[in-house]
Steps between C-alpha positions, in 0.01 A plus 500: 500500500655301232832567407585462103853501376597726179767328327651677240860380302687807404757550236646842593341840596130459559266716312317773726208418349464188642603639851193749451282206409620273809478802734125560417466110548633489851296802588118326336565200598556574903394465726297125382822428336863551587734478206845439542751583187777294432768589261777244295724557263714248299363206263142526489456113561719539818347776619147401478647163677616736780198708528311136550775382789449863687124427486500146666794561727592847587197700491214433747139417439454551118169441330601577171767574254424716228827562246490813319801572252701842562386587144129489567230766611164433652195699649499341850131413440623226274743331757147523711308328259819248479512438883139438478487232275433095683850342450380208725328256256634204513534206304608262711697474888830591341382738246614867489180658395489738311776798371301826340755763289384830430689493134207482237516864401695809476311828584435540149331159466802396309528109587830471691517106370679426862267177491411175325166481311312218565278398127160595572547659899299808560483703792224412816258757617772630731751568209712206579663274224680145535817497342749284455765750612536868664762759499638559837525899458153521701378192649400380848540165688428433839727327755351168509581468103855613535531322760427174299692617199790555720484190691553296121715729330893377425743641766773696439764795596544824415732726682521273764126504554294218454206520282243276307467526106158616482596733290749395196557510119383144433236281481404174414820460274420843326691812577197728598437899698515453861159619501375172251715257770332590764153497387580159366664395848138628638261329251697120570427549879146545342450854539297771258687811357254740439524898353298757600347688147390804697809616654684738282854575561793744365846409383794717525752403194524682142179587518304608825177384625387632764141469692310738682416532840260322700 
């Protein structure tokens, strides 16, 4: 059984919608897959930093880490077709592979624009598009590649517990989303960021997306 963290930053109350959503996940993907929710609130940098510490220390055995916003919903047949996708091509010893986010469209095909466009990039027969850099709202990585992002990132405290800056508001001298930092961090250690152009997603905010089920 593989067991696949669902890390999710909060910033308050957390919508019942995405409780529904994550329910129906646990319950589709089992028993082949055992998820296993984990919940942080505070800076979104931080806690994303946290979520990656609990993975490589605290929690046993993980395969995978998929993080999934508290403002997102999903049919659980898209975090399937997330978990299925090859993370392990590499491009060298020390490369991460590869990082796949599930933030190309809304429900309504509205582009979410949670990535970088590479000039001229299309999608491969499997729907999958290099990018330059993905939104962390719905995105998978598997332990060997946090491991390796962890393992380089600048130390530091917070609270009293010790934590790597994978995750941070900079980036090569530019002030940058924490998503854009780490996809850079992941593309020097020669890893490939990649969306995935069939998965469709909802957003809760001003206006609601939501998807179906399935």
């Amino acid at each position: 059984m593989r067991r696949v963290v669902i890390g999710t930053p909060t910033y308050g109350m957390i919508d019942y919608r995405y409780v529904d959503c994550l329910v129906r996940s646990v319950k589709e993907c089992a028993p082949e897959v055992e998820l296993h929710p984990v919940f942080m609130s505070g800076d979104v940098s931080n806690s994303r930093n946290r979520i990656l510490r609990l993975c490589i220390q605290d929690i046993p055995d993980v395969s995978d880490l998929v993080f999934i916003d508290s403002d997102m919903t999903w049919a659980p047949a898209s975090l399937r077709r997330l978990l299925a996708h090859d993370l392990s091509v590499r491009r060298g010893k020390k490369s991460p592979g590869r990082i796949v986010s599930g933030l190309a469209r809304l429900k309504s095909d509205v582009p979410t624009g949670a990535f970088g466009q590479r000039r001229g990039e299309k999608p491969d027969e499997v729907g999958l598009m290099k990018v330059d850099w993905c939104g962390t709202g719905f995105l998978r990585m598997d332990r060997y590649g946090i491991e390796q992002l962890w393992a380089r990132a600048r130390p530091y405290r917070d609270g009293g517990v010790a934590l790597r800056a994978v995750f941070q508001y900079h980036y090569d001298g530019q002030m940058v989303s924490e998503d854009a930092s780490m996809s850079g961090s992941w593309r020097a250690l020669g890893g490939e960021c990649f969306v995935d152009t069939q998965v469709k997603v909802g957003h809760i905010g001003s206006k609601v997306y939501m998807v179906g089920e399935g």
